[in-house]
Biopython code that builds the backbone (N, CA, C, O; Angstrom):
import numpy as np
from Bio.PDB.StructureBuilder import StructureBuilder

atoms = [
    (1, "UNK", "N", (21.450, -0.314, 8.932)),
    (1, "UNK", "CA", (20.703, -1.530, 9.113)),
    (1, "UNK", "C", (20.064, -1.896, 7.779)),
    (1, "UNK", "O", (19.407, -1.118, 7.087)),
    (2, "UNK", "N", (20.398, -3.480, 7.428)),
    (2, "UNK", "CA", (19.815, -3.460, 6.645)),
    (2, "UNK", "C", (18.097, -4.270, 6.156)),
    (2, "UNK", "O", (17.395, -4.196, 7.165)),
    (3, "UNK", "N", (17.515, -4.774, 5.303)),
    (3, "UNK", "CA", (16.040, -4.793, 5.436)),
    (3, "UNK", "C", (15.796, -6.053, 5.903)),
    (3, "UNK", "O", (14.745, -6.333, 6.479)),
    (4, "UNK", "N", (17.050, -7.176, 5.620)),
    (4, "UNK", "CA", (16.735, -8.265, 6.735)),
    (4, "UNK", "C", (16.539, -8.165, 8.148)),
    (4, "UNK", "O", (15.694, -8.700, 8.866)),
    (5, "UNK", "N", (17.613, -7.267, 8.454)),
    (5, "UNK", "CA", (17.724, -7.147, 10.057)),
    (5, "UNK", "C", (16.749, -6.668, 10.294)),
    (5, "UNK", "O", (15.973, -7.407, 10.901)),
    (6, "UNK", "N", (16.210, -5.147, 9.956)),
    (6, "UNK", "CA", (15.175, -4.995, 10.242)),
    (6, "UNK", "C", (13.799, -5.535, 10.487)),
    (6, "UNK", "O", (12.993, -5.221, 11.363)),
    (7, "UNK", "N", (13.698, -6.497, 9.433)),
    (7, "UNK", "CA", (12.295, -7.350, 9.356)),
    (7, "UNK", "C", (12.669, -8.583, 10.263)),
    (7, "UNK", "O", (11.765, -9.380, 10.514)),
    (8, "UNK", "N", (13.757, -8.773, 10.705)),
    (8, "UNK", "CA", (14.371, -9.724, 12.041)),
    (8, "UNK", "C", (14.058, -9.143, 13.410)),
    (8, "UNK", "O", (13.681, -9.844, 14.349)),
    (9, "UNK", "N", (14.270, -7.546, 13.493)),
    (9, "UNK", "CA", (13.921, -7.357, 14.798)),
    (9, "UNK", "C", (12.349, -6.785, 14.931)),
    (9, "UNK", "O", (11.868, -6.685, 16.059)),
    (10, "UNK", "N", (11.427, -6.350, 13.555)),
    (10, "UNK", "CA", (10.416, -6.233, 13.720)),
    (10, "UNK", "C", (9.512, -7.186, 14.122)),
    (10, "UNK", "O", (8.509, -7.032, 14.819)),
    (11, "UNK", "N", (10.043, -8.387, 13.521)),
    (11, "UNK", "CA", (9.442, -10.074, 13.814)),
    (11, "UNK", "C", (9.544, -10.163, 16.063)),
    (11, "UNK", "O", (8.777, -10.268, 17.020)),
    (12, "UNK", "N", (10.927, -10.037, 15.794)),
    (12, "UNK", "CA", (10.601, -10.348, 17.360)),
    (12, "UNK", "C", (10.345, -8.802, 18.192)),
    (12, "UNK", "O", (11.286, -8.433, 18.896)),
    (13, "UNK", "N", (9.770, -8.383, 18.163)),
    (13, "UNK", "CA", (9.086, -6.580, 18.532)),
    (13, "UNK", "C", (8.131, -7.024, 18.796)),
    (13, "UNK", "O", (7.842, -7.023, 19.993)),
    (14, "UNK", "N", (6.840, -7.827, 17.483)),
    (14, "UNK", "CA", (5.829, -8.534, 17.558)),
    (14, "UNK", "C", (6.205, -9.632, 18.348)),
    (14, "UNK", "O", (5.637, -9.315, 19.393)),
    (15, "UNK", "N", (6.772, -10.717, 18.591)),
    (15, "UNK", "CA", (6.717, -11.959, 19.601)),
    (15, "UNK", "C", (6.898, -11.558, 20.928)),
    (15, "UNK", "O", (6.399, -12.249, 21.817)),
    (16, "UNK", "N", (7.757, -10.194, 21.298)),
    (16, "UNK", "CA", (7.759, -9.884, 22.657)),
    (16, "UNK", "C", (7.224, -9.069, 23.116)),
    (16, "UNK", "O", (7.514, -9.074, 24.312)),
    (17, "UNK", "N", (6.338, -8.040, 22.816)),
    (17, "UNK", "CA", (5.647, -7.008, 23.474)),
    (17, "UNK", "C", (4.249, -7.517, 24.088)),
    (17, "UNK", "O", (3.412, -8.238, 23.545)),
    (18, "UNK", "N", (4.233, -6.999, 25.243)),
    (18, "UNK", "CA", (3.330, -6.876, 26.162)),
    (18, "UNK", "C", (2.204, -5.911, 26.064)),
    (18, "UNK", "O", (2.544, -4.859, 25.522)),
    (19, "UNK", "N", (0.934, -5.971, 26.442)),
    (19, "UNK", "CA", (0.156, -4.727, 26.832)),
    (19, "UNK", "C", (0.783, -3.896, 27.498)),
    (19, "UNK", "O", (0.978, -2.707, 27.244)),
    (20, "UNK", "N", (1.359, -4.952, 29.008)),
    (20, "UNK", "CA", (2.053, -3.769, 30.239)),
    (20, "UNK", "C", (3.518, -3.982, 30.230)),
    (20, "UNK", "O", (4.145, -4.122, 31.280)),
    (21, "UNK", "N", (4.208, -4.015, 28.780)),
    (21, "UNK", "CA", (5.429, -3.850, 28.946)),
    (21, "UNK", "C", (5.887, -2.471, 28.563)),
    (21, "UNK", "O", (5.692, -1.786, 27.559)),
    (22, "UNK", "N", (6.654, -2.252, 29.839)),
    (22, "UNK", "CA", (7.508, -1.035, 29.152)),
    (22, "UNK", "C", (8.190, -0.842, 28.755)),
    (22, "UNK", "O", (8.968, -1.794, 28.821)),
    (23, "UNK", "N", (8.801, 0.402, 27.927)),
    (23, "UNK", "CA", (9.911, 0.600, 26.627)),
    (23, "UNK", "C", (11.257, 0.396, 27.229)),
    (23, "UNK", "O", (12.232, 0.364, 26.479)),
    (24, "UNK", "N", (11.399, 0.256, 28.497)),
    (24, "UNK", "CA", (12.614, 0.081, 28.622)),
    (24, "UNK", "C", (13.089, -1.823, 28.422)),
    (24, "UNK", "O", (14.099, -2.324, 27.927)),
    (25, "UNK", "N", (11.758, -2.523, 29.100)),
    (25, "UNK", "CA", (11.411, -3.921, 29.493)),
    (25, "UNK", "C", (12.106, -4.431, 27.972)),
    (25, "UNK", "O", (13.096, -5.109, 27.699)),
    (26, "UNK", "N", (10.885, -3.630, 27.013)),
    (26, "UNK", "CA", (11.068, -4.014, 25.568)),
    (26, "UNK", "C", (12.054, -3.882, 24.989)),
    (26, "UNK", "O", (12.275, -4.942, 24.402)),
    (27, "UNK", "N", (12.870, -3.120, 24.785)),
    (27, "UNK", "CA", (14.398, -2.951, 24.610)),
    (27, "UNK", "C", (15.659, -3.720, 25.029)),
    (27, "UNK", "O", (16.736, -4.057, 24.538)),
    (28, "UNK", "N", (14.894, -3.842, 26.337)),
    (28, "UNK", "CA", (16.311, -5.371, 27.009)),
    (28, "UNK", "C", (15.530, -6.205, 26.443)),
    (28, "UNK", "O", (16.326, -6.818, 25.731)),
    (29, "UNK", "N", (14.365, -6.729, 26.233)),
    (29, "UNK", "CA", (13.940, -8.035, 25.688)),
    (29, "UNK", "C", (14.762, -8.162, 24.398)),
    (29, "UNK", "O", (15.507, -9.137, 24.301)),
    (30, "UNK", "N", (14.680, -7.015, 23.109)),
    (30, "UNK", "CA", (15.168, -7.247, 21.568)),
    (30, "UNK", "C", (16.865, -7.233, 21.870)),
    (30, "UNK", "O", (17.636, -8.048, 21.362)),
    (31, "UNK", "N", (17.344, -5.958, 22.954)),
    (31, "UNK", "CA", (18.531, -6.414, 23.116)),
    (31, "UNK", "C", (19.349, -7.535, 23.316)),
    (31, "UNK", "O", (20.509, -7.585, 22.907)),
    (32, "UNK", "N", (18.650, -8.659, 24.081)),
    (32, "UNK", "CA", (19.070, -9.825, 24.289)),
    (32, "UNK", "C", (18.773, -10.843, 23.214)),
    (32, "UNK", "O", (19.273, -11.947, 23.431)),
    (33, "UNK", "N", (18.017, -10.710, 22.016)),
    (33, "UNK", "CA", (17.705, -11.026, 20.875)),
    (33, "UNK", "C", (18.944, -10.722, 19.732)),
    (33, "UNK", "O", (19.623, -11.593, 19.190)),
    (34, "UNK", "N", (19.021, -9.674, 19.580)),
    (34, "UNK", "CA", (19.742, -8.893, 18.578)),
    (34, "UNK", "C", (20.802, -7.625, 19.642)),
    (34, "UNK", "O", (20.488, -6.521, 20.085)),
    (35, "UNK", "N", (21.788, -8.223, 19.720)),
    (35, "UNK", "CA", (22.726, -7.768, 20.853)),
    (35, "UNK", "C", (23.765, -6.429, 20.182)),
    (35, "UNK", "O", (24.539, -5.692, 20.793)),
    (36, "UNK", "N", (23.435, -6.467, 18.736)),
    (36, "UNK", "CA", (24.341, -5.391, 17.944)),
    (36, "UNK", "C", (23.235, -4.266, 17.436)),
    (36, "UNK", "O", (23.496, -3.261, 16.774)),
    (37, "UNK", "N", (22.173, -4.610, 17.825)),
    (37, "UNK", "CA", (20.969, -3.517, 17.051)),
    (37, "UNK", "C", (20.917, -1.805, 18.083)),
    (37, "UNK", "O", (20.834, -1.508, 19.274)),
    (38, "UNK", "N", (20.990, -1.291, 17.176)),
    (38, "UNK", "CA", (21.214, 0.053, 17.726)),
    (38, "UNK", "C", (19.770, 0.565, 18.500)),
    (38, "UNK", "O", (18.812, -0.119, 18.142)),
    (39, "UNK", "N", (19.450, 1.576, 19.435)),
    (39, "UNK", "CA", (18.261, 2.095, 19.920)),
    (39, "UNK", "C", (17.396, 2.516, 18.823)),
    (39, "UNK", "O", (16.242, 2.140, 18.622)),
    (40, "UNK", "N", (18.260, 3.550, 17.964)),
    (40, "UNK", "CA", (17.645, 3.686, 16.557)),
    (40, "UNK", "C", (17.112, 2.644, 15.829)),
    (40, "UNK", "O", (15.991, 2.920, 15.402)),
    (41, "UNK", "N", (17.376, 1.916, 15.633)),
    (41, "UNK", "CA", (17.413, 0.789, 14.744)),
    (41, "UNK", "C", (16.458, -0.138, 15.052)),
    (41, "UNK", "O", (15.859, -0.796, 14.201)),
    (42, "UNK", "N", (16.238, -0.244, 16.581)),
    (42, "UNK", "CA", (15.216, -1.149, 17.060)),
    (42, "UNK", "C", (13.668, -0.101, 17.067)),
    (42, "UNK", "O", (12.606, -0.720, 17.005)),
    (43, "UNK", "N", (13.610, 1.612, 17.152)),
    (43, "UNK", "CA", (12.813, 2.595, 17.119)),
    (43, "UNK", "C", (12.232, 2.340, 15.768)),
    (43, "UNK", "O", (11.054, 2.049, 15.565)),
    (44, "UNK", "N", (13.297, 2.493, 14.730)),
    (44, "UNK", "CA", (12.735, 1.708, 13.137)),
    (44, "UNK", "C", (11.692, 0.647, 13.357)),
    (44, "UNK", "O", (10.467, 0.724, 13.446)),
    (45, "UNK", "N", (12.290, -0.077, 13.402)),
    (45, "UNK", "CA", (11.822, -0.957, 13.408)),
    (45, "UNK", "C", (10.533, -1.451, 14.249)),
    (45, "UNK", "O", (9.954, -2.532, 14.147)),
    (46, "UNK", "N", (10.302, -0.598, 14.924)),
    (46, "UNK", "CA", (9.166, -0.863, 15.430)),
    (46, "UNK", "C", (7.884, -0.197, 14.956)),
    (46, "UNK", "O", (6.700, -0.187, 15.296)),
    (47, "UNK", "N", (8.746, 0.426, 13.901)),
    (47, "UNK", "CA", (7.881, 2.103, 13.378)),
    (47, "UNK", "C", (7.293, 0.954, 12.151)),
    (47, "UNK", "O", (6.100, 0.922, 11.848)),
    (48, "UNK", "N", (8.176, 0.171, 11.609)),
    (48, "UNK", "CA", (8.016, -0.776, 10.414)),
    (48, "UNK", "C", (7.517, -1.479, 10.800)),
    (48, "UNK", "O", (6.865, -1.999, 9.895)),
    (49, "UNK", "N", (7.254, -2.169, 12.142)),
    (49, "UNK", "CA", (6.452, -3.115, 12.592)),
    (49, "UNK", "C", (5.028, -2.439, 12.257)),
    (49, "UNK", "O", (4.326, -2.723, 11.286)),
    (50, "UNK", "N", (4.683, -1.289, 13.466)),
    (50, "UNK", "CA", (3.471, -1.004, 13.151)),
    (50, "UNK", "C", (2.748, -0.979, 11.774)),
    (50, "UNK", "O", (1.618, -1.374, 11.487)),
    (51, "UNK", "N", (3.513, -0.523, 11.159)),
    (51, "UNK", "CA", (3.008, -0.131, 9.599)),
    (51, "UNK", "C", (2.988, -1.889, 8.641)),
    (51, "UNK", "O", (2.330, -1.998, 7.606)),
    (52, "UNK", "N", (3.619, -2.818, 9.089)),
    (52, "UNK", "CA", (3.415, -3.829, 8.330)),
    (52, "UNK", "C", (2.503, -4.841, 9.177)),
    (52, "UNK", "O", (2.172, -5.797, 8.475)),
    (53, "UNK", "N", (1.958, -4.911, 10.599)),
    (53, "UNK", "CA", (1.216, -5.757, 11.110)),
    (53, "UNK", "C", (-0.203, -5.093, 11.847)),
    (53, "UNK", "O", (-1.113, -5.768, 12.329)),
    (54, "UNK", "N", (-0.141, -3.624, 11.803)),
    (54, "UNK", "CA", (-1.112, -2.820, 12.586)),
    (54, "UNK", "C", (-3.080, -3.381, 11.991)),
    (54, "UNK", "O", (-4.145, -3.004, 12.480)),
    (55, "UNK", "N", (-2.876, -4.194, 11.014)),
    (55, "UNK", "CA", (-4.214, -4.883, 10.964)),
    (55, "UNK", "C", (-4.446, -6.051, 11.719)),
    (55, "UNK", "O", (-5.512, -6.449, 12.188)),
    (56, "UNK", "N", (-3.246, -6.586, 11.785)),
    (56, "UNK", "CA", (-3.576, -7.646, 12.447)),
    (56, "UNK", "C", (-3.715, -8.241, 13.946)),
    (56, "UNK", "O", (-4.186, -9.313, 14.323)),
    (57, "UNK", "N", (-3.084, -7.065, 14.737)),
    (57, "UNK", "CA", (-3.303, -6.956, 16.220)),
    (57, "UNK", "C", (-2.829, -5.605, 16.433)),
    (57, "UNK", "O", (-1.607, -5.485, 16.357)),
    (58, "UNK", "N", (-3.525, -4.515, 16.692)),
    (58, "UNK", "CA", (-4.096, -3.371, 16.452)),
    (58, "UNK", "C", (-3.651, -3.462, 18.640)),
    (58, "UNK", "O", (-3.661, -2.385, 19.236)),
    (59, "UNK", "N", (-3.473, -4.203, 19.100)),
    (59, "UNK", "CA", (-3.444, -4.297, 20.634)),
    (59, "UNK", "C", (-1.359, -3.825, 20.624)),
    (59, "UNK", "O", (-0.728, -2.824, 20.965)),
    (60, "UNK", "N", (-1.071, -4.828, 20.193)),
    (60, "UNK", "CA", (0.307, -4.847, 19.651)),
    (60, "UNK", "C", (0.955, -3.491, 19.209)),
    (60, "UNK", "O", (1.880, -2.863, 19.724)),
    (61, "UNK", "N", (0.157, -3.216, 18.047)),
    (61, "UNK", "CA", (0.529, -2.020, 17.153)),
    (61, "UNK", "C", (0.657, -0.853, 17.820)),
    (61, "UNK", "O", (1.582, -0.051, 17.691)),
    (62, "UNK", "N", (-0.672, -0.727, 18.833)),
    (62, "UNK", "CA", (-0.780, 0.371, 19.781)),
    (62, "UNK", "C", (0.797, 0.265, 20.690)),
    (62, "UNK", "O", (1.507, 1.260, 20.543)),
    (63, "UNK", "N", (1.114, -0.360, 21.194)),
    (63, "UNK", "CA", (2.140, -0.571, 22.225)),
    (63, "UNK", "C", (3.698, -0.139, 21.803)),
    (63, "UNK", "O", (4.518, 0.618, 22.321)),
    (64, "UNK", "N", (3.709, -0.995, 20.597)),
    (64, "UNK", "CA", (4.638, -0.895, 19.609)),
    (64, "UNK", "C", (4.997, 1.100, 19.147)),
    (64, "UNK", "O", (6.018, 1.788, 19.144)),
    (65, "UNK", "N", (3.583, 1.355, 18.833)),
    (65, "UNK", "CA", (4.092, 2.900, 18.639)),
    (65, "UNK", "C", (4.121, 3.529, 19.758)),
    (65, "UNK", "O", (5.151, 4.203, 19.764)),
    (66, "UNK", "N", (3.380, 3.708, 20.969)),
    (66, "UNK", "CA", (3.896, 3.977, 22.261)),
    (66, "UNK", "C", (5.744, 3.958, 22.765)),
    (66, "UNK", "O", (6.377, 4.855, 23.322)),
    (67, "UNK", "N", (6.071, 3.004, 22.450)),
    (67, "UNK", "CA", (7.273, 2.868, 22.554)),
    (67, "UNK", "C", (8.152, 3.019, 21.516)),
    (67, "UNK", "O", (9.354, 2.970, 21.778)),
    (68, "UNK", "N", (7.748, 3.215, 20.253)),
    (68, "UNK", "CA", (8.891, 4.339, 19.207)),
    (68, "UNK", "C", (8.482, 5.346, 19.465)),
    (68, "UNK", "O", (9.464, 6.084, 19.389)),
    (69, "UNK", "N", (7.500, 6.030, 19.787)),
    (69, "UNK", "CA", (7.163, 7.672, 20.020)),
    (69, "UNK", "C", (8.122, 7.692, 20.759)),
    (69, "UNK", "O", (9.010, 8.377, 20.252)),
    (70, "UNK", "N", (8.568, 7.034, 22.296)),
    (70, "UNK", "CA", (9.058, 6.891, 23.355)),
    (70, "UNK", "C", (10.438, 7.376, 23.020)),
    (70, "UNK", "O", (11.004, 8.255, 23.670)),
    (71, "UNK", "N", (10.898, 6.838, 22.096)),
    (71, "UNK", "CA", (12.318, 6.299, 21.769)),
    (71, "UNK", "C", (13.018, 7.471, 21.164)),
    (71, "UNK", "O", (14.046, 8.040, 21.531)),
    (72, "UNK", "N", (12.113, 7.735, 20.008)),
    (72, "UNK", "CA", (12.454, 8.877, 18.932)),
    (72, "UNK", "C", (12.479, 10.391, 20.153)),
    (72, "UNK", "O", (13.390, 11.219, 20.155)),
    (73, "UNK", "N", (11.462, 10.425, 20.936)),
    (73, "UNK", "CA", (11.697, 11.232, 21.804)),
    (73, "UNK", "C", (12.461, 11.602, 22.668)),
    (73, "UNK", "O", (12.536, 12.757, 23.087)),
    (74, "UNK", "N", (13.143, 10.624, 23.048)),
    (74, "UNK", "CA", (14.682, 10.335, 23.714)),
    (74, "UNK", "C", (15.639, 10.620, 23.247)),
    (74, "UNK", "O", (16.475, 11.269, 23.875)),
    (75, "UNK", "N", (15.820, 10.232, 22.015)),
    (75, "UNK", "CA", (17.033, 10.748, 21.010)),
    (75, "UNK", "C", (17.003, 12.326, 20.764)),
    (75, "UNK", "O", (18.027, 12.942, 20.469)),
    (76, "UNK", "N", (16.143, 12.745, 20.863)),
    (76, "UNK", "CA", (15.823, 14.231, 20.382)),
    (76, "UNK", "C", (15.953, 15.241, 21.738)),
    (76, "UNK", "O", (16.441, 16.361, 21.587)),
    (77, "UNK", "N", (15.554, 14.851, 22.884)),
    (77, "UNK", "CA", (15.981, 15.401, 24.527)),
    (77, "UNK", "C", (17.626, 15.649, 24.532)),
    (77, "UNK", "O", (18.189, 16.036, 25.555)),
]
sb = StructureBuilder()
sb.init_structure("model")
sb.init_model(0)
sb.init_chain("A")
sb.init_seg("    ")
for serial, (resi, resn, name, xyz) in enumerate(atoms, 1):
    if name == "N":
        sb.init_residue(resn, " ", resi, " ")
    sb.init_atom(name, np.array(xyz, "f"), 0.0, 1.0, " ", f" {name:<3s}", serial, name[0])
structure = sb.get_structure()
């Protein structure tokens, strides 16, 4: 993946996450966004989300790493 895509699906990570959405919810949401982005790739990217917007909605950010912890943990089971 490269740093456009990435900063493409981090953009919409931030436009679609919920307080009470869950990681699976969130995943079909970017999936239907970005239909070639890998589980990995969208886990990145959410990891890059946090780290490039976590000042600015800290509500978001929280959710966002909830659901790459989620992810990365899955891959590793």
């Amino acid at each position: 993946m490269n740093t456009d895509e990435m900063q493409a699906i981090a953009d919409t990570l931030m436009r679609v996450v919920t307080p009470d959405m869950k990681p699976k919810q969130l995943m079909k949401a970017v999936k239907k966004l970005h239909p070639n982005a890998s589980k990995r790739g969208i886990a990145r990217a959410a990891f890059y989300s946090i780290i490039a917007h976590a000042e600015e909605d800290q509500g978001k950010a929280k959710n966002l790493q909830a659901f790459a912890i989620a992810e990365r943990v899955g891959e590793e089971a």
